[in-house]
Structure formats: C-alpha cells, structure tokens
N, C-alpha and C positions, 0 to 999 in steps of 0.2 A: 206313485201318482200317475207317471204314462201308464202301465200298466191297466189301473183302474178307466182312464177314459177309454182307453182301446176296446176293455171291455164292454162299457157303455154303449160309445158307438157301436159294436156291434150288435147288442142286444138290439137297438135302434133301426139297424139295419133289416136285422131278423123279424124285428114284430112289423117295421113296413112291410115286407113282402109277406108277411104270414097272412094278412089281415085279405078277405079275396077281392077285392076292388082294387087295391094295392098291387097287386100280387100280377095282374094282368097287365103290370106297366113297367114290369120285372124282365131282367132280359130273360132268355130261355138258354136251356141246355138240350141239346139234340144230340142224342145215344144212337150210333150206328153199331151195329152188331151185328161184324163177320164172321161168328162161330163160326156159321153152317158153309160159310161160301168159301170156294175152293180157291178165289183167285183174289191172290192179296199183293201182287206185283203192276207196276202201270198204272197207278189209279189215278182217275182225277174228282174229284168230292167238289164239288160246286153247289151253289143256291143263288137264287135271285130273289127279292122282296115282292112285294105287291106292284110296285111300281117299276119292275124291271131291271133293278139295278143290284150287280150281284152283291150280294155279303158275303160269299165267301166263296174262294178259290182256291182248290191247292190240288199240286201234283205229287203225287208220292210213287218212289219207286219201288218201294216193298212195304208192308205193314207189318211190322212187328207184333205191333197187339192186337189181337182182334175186337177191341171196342175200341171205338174211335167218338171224340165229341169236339162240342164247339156250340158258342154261343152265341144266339142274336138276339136283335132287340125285338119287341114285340110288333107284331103285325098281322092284321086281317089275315095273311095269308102268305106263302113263301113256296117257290118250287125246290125240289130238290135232286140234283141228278147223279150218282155212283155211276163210273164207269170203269172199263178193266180194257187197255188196249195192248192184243198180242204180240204189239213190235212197237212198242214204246210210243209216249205219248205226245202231243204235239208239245211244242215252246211258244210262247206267245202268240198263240192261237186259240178261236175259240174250240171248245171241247167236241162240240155234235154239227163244225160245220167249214169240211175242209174246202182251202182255198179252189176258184174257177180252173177246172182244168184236171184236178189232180182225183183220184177214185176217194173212196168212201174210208173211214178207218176199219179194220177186224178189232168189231166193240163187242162189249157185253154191259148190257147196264142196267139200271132200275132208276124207273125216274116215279117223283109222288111229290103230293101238294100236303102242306101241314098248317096248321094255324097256332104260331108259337106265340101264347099267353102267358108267360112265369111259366115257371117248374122244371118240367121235364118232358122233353116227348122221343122215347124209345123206338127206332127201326130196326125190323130185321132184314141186312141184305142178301137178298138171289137175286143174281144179275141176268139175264137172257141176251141171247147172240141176237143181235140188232140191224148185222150187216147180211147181205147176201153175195155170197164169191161167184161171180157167171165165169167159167173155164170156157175159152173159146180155143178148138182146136181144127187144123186142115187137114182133113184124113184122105184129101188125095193128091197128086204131084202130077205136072207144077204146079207151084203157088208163086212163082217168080213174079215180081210183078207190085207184088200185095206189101206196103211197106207199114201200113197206119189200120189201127182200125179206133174203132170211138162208141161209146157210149151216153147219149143223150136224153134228160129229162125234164122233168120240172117240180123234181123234190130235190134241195143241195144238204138237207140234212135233219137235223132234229130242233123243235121248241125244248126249253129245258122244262116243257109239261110232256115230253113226249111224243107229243103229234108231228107229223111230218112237216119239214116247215119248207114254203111253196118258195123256191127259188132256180134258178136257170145251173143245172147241170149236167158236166160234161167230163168225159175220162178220155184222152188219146193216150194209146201205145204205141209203141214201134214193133212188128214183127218183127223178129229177130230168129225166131225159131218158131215151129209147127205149132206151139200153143202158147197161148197168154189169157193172162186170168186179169179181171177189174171188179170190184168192188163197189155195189151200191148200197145206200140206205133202202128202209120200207118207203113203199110205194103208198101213192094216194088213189091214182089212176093208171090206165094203163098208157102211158105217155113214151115210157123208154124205148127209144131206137136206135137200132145196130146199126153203124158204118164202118165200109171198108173201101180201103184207099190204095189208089197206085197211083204213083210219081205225083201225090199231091192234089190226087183226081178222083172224085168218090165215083169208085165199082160199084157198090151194090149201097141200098136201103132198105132195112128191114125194120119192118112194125113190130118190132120184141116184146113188148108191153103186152099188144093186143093176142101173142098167139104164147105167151105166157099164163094169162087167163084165158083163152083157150084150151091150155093142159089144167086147167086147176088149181094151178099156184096160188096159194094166203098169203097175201100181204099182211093180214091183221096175227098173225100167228106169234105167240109168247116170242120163240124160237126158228129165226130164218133158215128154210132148208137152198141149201148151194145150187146150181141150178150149171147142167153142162150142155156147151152146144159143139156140136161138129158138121163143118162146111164144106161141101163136096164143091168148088169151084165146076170141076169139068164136068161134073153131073147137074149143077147148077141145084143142088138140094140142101137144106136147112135142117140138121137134127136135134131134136131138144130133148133135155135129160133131166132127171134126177132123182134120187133116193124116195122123195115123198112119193112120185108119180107110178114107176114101177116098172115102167116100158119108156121107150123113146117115140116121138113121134115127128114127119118129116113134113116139109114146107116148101117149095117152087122159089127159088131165087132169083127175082131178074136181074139180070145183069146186061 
C-alpha cells in the first residue's frame, strides 16, 4: 500500500511539472560543466536572485567531478559567478570584494545572467584571469628611505554580473626589498594612483591610470595582461612595462 501511494504521488509530481505553465514554477537545475577548464582547485560557485540575495554559496577546495549542479527556485533572472583563486579562497568574505586596504585576489572567473524556469539550464565553464599583477621594482640605489608604497582607485572589485563595481580602493605595502607586486581588479576609468612613502610621508604621486591608457592597456580585455613598473628614485624616472605592449616607456617623477 505505501508503495502504491509513493508511486502516485510521484506520478503527481511529474505530470505537475510536465504540464509548461506548471513547469516554470518548478525549481531548476543548473549543470556547470568543467570538462574543458583546467582549474578545479579554490573555487567558489555563487548566485544571487533577482533581488540580490544569494541562493547559493560554496567554496570548494578541489572538484572531483567535473559537472557540478544545484538547484533554485524559479526566477526572472539570477547571476551566476565561477571563480578559481591561486592561493586559496577567502573565509567569510565576499567572493569579488576584498576588504579596505588589502590588494585584489589572483582570480579567474566567468560570471552570466540565467533565467531559471523548471528543467534544466546547462553551462560551460572557461574562466579568464580577472586580476592585473603591477610588479613595482627600484632599479636604482639608494632607496633608503622609501618604506610604503600604495595603490589607489575607485573600483574595490567585482558585481556578481561582472562589471566593475564602483567602490574606494586601496593596497599599502611595506618595502622590504627592491620589489613588490599588488594586485588589482579591471578598471572602469583611468583613476588608479601610485604612492610612495617615507617615514609615513608621501614622496612621490603618480597618475598610473592615466599613463596606463597612455600605453594602451584594455581594461575590457577577456584576459588581464600583468603590467611592470621600475622607478629610478635618483633619476627621478617612471618605467612601464608589459608583455601586451612590447617596449617600456618612461615618465618624469616629481618628487
């Protein structure tokens, strides 16, 4: 007798959601599919609803399967954002927006908007490098002096659609040694600027943003190219670098 109503009930079940009026009131199943993508360590798999509020959270430190699901309820619409971070992922924090002060994560992600109505809706993910690494090194001696340098903008990180999302950011280091590297998201504008510091006293101001797009840098680009700078103190000269560019090119430092 249980037997027979289970089966009922389910048939019950099956022809509500079969029926298509029904069927869009059905939660959904959302199929991510990491065949292709090389990086299945660090991840963090989030969504947010239409109204902002996430459905779903989780950090995983390696992915055994490469298809991954999970279900929501239905709604107009939902964002969705895969990410892959090279040195583990944050703890109760959000995923695309590290705290005041601290650089940008080494991400790679895929972010996309879905409208899950019943059934099923299958992604395939490729993720793209999302951060840019600025290498700042002092190629000449002394640098006695020099203890902080900082990195300033007004993008703190990512919307979970993507877009840069407009907030007050900042990266301080300690020199310690002739180079140090910091880590930003993509850019919206050319905002970000370089400071450097001795004994708690900014030496120099640089408009980095504006003589980045001066070299030709994409912000809009799938994949962020690293971007290196070397600072002649005694020469008082600014060099910038990188693989896209092909050459370096030099800037006037006041100091």
């Amino acid at each position: 007798m249980y037997k027979e109503l289970l089966l009922v009930a389910s048939s019950i079940i099956i022809i509500g959601c079969s029926v298509r009026e029904d069927r869009e009131k059905c939660p959904c199943e959302i199929l991510l599919d990491f065949s292709k993508e090389t990086r299945k360590e660090n991840l963090c798999i989030a969504a947010i609803n239409d109204r902002g509020e996430f459905i779903h959270d989780e950090r995983i430190l390696k992915l055994e399967n490469p298809i991954y699901s999970f279900n929501v309820e239905p709604s107009d619409q939902i964002y969705l954002a895969v990410a892959s971070y090279a040195e583990g992922f944050p703890i109760n924090l959000p995923p695309f927006q590290p705290p005041y002060g601290q650089e940008y994560y080494k991400q790679y992600a895929i972010f996309s908007s879905m409208m899950p109505r019943g059934g099923l809706i299958r992604k395939e993910i490729a993720m793209h490098k999302i951060y840019c690494e600025i290498e700042i090194s002092f190629t000449s001696h002394p640098m006695e002096g020099v203890d902080k340098v900082s990195i300033e903008g007004r993008v703190s990180g990512y919307e979970m659609n993507g877009n840069p999302m407009e907030g007050a950011f900042k990266c301080v280091k300690d020199v310690e040694q002739a180079s140090v590297s910091m880590i930003v998201p993509r850019q919206k504008d050319d905002s970000l600027e370089l400071m450097i510091y001795s004994e708690d006293k900014r030496l120099v101001s640089f408009a980095l943003g504006e003589h980045i797009a001066d070299m030709g840098y994409d912000w809009t680009a799938e994949d962020l190219e690293d971007i290196k700078i070397e600072i002649d103190l005694v020469n008082k000269r600014i060099y910038l670098d990188s693989d896209l560019w092909g050459s370096s090119k030099f800037y006037k430092l006041e100091i």
